[in-house]
PDB file with one MODEL, atoms N, CA, C and O in Angstrom:
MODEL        1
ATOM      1  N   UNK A   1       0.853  -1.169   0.000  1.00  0.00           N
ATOM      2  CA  UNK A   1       0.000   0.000   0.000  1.00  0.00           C
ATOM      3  C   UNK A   1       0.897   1.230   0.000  1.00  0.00           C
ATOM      4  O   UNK A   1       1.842   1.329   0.782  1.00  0.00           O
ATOM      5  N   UNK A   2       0.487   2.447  -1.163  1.00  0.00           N
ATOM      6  CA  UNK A   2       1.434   3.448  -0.960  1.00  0.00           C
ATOM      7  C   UNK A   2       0.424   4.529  -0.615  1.00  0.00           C
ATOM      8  O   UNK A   2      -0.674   4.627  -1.162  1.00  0.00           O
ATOM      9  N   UNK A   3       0.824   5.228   0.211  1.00  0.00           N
ATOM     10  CA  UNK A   3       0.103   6.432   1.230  1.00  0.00           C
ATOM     11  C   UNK A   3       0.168   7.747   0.349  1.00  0.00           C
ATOM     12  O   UNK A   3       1.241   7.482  -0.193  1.00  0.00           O
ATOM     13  N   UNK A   4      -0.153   8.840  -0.137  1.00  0.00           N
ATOM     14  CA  UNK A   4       0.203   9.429  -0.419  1.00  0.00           C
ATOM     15  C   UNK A   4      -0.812  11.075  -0.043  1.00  0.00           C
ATOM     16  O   UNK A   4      -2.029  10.949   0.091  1.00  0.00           O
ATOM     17  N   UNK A   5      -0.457  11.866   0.030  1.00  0.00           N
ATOM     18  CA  UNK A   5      -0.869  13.324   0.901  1.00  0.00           C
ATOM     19  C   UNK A   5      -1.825  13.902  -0.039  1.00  0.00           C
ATOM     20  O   UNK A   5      -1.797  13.374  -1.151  1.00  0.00           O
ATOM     21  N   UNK A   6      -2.649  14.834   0.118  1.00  0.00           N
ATOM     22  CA  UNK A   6      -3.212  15.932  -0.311  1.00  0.00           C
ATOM     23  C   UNK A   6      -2.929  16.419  -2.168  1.00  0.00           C
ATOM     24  O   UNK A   6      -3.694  16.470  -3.131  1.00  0.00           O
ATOM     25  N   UNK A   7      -1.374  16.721  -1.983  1.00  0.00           N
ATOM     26  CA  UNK A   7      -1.211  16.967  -3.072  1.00  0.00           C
ATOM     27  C   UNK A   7       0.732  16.320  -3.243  1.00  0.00           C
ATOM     28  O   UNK A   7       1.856  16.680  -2.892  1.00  0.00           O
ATOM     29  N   UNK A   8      -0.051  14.999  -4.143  1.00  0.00           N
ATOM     30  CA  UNK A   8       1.217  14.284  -3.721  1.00  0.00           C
ATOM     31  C   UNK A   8       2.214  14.941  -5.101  1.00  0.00           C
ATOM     32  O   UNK A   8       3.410  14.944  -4.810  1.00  0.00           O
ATOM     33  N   UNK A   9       1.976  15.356  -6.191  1.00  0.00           N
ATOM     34  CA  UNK A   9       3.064  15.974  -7.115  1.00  0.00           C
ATOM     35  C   UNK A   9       3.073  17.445  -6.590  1.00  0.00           C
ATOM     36  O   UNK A   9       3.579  18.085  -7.512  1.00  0.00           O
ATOM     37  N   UNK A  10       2.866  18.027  -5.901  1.00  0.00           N
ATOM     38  CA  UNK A  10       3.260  19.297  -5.068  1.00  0.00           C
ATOM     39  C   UNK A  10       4.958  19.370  -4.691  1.00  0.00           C
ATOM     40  O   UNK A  10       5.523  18.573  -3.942  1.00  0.00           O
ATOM     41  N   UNK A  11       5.717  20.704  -5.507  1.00  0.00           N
ATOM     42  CA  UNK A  11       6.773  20.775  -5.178  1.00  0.00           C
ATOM     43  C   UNK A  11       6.567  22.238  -3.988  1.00  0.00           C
ATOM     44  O   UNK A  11       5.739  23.085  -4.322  1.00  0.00           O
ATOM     45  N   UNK A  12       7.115  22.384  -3.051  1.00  0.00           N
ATOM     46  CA  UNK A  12       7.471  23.137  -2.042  1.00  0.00           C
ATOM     47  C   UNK A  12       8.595  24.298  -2.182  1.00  0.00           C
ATOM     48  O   UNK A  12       9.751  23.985  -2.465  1.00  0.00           O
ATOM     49  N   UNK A  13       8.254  25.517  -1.994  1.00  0.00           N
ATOM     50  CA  UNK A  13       9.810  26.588  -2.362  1.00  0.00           C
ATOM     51  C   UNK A  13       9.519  27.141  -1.188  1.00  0.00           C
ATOM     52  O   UNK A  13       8.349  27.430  -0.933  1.00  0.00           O
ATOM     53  N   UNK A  14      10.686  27.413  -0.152  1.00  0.00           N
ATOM     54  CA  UNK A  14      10.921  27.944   0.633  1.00  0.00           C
ATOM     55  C   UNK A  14      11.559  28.743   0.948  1.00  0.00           C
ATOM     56  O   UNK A  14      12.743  28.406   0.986  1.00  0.00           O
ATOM     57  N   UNK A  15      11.276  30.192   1.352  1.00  0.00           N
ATOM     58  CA  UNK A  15      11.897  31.487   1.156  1.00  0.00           C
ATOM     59  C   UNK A  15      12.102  32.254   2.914  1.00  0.00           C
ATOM     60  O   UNK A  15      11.257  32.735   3.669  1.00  0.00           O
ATOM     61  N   UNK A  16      13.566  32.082   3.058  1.00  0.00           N
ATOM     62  CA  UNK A  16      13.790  32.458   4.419  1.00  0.00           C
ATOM     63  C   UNK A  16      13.542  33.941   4.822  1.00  0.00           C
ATOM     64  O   UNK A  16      14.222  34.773   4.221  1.00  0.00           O
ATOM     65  N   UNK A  17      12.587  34.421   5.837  1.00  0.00           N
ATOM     66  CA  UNK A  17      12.494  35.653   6.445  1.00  0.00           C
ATOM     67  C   UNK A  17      13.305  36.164   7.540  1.00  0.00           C
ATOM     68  O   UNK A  17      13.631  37.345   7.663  1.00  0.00           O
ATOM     69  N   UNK A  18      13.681  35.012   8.499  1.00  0.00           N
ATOM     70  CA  UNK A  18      13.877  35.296   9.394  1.00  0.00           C
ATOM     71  C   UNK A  18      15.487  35.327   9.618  1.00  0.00           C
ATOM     72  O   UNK A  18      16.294  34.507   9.181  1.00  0.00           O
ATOM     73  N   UNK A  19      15.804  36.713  10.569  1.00  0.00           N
ATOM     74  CA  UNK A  19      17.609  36.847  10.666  1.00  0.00           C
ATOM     75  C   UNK A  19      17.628  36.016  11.995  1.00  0.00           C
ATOM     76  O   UNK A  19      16.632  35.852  12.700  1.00  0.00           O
ATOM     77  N   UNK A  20      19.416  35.291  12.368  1.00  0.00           N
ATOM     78  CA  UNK A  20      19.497  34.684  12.929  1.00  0.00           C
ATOM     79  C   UNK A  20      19.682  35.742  14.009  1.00  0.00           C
ATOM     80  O   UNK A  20      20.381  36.632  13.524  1.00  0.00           O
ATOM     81  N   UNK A  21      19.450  35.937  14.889  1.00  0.00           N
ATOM     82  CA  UNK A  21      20.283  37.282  15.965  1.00  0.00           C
ATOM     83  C   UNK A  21      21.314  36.140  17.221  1.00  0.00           C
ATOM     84  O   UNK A  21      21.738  36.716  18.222  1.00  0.00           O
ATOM     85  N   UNK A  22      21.458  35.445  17.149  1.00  0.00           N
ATOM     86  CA  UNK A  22      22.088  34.389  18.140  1.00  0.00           C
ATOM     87  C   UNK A  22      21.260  34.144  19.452  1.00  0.00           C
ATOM     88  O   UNK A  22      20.296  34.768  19.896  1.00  0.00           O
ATOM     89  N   UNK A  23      21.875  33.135  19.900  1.00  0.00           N
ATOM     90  CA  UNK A  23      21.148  32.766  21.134  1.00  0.00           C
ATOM     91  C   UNK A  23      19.400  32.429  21.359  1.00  0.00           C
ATOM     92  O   UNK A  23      18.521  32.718  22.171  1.00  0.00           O
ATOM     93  N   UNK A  24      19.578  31.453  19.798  1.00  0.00           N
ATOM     94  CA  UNK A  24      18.256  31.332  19.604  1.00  0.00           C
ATOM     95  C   UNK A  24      17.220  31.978  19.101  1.00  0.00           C
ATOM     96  O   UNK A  24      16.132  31.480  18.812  1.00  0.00           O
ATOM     97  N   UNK A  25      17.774  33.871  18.916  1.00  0.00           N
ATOM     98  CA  UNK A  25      16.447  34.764  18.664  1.00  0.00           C
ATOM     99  C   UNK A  25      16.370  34.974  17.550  1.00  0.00           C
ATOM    100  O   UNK A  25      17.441  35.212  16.991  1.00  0.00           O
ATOM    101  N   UNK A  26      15.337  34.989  16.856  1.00  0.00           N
ATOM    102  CA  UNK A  26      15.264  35.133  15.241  1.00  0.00           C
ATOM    103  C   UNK A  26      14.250  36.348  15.513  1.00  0.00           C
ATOM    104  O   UNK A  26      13.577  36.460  16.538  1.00  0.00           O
ATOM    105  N   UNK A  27      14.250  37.732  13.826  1.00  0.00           N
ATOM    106  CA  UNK A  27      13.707  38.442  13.818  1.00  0.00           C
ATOM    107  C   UNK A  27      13.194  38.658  12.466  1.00  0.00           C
ATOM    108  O   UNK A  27      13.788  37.973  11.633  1.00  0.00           O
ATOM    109  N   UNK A  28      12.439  39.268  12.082  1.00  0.00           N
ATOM    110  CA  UNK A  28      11.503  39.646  10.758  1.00  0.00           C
ATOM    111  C   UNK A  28      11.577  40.940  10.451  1.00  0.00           C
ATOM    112  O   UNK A  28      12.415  41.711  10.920  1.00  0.00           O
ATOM    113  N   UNK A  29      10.432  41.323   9.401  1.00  0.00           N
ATOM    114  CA  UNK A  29      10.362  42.439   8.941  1.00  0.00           C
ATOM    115  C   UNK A  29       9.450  42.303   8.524  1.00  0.00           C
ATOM    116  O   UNK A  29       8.975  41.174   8.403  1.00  0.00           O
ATOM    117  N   UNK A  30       8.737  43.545   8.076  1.00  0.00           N
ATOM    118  CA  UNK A  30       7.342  43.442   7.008  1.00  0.00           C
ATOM    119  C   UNK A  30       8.289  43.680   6.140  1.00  0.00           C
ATOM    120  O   UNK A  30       8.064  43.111   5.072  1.00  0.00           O
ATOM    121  N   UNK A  31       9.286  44.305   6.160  1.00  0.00           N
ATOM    122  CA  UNK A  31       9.882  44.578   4.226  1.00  0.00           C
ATOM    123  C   UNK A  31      10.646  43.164   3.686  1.00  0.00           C
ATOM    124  O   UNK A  31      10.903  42.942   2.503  1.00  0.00           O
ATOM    125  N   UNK A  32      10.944  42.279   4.792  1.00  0.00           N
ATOM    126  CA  UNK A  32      11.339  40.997   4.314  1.00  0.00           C
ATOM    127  C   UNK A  32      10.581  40.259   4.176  1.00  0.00           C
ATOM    128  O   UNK A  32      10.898  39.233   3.574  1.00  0.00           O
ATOM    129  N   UNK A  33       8.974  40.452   4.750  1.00  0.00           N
ATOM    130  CA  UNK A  33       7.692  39.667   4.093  1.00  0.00           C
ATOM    131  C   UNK A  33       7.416  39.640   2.537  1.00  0.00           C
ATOM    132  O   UNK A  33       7.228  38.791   1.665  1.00  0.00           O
ATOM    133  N   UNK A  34       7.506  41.333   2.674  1.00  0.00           N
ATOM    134  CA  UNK A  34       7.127  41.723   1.705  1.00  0.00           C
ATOM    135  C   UNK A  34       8.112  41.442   0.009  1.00  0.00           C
ATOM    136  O   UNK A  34       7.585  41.247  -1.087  1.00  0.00           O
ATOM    137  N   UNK A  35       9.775  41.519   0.341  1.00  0.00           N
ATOM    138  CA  UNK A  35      10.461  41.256  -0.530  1.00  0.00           C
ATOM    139  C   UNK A  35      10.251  39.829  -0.999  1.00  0.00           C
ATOM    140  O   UNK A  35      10.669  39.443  -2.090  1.00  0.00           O
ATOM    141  N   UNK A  36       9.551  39.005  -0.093  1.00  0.00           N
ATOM    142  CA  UNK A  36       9.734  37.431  -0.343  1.00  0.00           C
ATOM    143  C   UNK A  36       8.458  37.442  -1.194  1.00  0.00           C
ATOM    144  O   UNK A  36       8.662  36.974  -2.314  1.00  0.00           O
ATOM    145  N   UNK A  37       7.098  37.877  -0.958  1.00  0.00           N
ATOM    146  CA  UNK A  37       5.995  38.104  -1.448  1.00  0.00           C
ATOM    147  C   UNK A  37       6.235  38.635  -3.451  1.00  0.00           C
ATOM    148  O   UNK A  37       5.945  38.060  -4.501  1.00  0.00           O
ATOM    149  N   UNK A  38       6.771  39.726  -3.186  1.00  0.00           N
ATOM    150  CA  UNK A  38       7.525  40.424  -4.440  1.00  0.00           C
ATOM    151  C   UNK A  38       8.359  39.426  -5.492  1.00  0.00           C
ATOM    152  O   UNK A  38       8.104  39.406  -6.696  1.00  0.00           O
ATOM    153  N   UNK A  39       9.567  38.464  -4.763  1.00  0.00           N
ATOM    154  CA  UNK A  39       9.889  38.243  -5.452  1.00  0.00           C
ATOM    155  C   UNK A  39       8.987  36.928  -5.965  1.00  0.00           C
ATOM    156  O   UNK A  39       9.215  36.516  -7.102  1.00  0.00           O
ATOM    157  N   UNK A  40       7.951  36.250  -5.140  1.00  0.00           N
ATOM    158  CA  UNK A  40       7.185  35.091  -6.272  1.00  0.00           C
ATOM    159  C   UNK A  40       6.490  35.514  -7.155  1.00  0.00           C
ATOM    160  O   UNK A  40       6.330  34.864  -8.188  1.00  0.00           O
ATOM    161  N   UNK A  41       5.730  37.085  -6.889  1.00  0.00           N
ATOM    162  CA  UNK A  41       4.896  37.655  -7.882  1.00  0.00           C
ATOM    163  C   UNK A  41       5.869  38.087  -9.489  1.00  0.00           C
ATOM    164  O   UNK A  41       5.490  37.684 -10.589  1.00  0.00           O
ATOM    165  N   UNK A  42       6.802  38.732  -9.343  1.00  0.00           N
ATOM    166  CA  UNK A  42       7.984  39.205 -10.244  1.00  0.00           C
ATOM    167  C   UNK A  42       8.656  38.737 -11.015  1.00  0.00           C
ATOM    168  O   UNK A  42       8.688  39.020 -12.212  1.00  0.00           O
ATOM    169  N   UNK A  43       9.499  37.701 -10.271  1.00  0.00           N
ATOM    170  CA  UNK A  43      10.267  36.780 -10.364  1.00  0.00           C
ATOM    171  C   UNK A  43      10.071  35.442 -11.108  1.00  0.00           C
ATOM    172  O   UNK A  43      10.511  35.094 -12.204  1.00  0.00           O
ATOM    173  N   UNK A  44       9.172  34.681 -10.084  1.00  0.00           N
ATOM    174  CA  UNK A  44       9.549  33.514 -10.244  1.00  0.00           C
ATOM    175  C   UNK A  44       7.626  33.043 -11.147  1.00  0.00           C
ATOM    176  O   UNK A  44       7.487  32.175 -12.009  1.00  0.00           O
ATOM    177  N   UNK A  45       6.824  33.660 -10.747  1.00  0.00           N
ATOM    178  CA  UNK A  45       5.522  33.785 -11.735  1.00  0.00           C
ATOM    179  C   UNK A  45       5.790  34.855 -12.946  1.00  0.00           C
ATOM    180  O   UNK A  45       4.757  35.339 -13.408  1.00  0.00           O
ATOM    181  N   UNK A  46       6.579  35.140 -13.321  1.00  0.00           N
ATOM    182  CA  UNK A  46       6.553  36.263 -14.353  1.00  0.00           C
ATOM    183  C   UNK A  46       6.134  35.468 -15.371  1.00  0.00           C
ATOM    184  O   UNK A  46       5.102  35.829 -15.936  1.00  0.00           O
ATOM    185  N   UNK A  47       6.549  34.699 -15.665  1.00  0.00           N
ATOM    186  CA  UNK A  47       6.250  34.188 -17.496  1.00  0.00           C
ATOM    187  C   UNK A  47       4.858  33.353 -17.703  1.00  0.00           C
ATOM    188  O   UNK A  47       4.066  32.763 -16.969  1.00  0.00           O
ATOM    189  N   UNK A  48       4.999  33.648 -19.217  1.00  0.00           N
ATOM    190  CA  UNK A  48       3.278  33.552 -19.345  1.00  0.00           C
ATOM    191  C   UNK A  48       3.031  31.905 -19.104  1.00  0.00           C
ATOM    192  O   UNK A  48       4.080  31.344 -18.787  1.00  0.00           O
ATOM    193  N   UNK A  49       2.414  31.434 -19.148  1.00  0.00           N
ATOM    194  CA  UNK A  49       1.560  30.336 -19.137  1.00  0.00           C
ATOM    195  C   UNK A  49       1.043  30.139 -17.682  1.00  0.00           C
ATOM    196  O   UNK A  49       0.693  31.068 -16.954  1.00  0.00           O
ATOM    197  N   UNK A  50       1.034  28.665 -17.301  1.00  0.00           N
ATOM    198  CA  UNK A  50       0.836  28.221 -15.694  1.00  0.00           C
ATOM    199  C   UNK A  50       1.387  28.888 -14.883  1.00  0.00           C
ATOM    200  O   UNK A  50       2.611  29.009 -14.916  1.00  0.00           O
ATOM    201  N   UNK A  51       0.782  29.369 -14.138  1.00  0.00           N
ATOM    202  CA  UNK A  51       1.925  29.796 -12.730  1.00  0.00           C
ATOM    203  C   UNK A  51       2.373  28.767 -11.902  1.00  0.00           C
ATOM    204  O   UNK A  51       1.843  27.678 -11.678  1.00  0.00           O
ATOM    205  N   UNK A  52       3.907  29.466 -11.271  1.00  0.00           N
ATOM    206  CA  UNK A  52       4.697  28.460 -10.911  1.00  0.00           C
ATOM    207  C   UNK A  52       4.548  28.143  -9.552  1.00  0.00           C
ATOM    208  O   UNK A  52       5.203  27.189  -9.132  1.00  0.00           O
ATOM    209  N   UNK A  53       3.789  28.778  -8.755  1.00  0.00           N
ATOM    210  CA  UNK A  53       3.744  29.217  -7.432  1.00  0.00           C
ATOM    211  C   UNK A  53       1.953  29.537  -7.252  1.00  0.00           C
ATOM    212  O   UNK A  53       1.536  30.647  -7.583  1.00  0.00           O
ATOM    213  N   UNK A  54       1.217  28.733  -6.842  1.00  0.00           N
ATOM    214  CA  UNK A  54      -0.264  28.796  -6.885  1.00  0.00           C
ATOM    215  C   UNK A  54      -0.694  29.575  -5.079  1.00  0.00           C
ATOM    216  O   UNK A  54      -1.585  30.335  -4.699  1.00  0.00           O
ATOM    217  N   UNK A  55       0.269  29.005  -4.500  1.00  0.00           N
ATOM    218  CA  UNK A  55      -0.374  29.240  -2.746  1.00  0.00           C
ATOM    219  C   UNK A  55       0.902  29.863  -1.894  1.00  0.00           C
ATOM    220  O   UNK A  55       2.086  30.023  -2.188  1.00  0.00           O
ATOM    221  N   UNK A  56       0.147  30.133  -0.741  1.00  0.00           N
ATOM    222  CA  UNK A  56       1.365  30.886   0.179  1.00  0.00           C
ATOM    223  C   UNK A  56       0.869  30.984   1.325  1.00  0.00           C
ATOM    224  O   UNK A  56      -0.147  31.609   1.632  1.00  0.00           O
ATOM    225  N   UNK A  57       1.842  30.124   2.283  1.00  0.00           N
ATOM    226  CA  UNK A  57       1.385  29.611   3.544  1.00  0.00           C
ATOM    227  C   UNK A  57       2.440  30.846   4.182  1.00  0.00           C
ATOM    228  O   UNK A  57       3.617  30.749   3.833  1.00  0.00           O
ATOM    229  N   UNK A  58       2.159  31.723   4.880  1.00  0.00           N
ATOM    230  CA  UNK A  58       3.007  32.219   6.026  1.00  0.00           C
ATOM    231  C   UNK A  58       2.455  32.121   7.438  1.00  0.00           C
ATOM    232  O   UNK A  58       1.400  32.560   7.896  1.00  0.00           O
ATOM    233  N   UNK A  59       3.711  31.239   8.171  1.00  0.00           N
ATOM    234  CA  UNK A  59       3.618  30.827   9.611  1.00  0.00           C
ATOM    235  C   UNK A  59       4.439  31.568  10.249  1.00  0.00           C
ATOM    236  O   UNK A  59       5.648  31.484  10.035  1.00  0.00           O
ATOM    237  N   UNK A  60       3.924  32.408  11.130  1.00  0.00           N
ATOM    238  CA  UNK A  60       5.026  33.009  12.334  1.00  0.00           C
ATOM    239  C   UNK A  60       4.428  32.565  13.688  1.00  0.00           C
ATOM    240  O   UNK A  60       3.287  32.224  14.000  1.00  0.00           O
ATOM    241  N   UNK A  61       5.483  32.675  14.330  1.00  0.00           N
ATOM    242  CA  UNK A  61       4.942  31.979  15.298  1.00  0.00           C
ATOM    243  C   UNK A  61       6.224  32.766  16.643  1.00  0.00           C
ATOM    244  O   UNK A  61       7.278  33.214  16.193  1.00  0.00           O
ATOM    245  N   UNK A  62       5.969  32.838  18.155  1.00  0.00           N
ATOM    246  CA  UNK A  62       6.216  34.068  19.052  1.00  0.00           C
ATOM    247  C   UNK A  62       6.194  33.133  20.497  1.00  0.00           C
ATOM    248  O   UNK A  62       5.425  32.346  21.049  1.00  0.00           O
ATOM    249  N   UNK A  63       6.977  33.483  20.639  1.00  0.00           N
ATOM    250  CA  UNK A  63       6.873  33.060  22.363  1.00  0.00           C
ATOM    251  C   UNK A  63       6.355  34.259  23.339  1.00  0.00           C
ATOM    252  O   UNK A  63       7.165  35.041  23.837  1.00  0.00           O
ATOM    253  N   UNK A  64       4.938  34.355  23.582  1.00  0.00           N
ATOM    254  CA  UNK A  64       4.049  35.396  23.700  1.00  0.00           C
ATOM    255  C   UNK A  64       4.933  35.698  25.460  1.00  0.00           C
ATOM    256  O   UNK A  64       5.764  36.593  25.611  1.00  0.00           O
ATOM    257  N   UNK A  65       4.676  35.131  26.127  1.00  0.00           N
ATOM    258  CA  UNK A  65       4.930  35.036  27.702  1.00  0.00           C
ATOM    259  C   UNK A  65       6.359  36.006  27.671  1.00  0.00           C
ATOM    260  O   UNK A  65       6.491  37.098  28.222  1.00  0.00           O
ATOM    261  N   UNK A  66       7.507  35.174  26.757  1.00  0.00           N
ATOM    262  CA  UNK A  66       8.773  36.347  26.990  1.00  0.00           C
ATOM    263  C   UNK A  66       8.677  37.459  26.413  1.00  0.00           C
ATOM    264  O   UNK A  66       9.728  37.971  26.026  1.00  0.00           O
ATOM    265  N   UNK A  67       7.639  38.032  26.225  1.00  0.00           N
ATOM    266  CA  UNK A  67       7.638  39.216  24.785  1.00  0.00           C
ATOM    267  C   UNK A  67       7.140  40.635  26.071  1.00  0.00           C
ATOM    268  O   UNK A  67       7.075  41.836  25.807  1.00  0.00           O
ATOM    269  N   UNK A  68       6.814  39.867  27.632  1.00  0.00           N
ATOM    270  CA  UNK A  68       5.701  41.219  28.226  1.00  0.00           C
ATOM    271  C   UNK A  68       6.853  41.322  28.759  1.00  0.00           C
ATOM    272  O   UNK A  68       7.088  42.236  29.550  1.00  0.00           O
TER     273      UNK A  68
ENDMDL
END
């Protein structure tokens, strides 16, 4: 039996936001949201036919408790 997901010919591109600051802390930007956003629209969907890039999952995620 072979198992296979949702969308099993689905290739995945992953576009890093986050800077390392050390000691575990990573940080963002809206302009590094936004440059990553930019470059699938620009970039990497520019040419005509199918688009290459259909969806866009952004997960952030915060350790709320150390933030007060």
């Amino acid at each position: 039996v072979v198992l296979r997901g949702m969308a099993p010919d689905c290739d995945l591109v992953s576009l890093k936001v986050l800077a390392d600051l050390g000691g575990g802390d990573t940080r963002t930007s809206s302009v590094a949201m936004i440059t990553a956003i930019d470059y699938i629209i620009n970039e990497v969907n520019v040419a005509r036919g199918p688009l290459q890039i259909h969806g866009l999952n952004i997960s952030l995620g915060t350790d709320w408790l150390a933030n007060v």
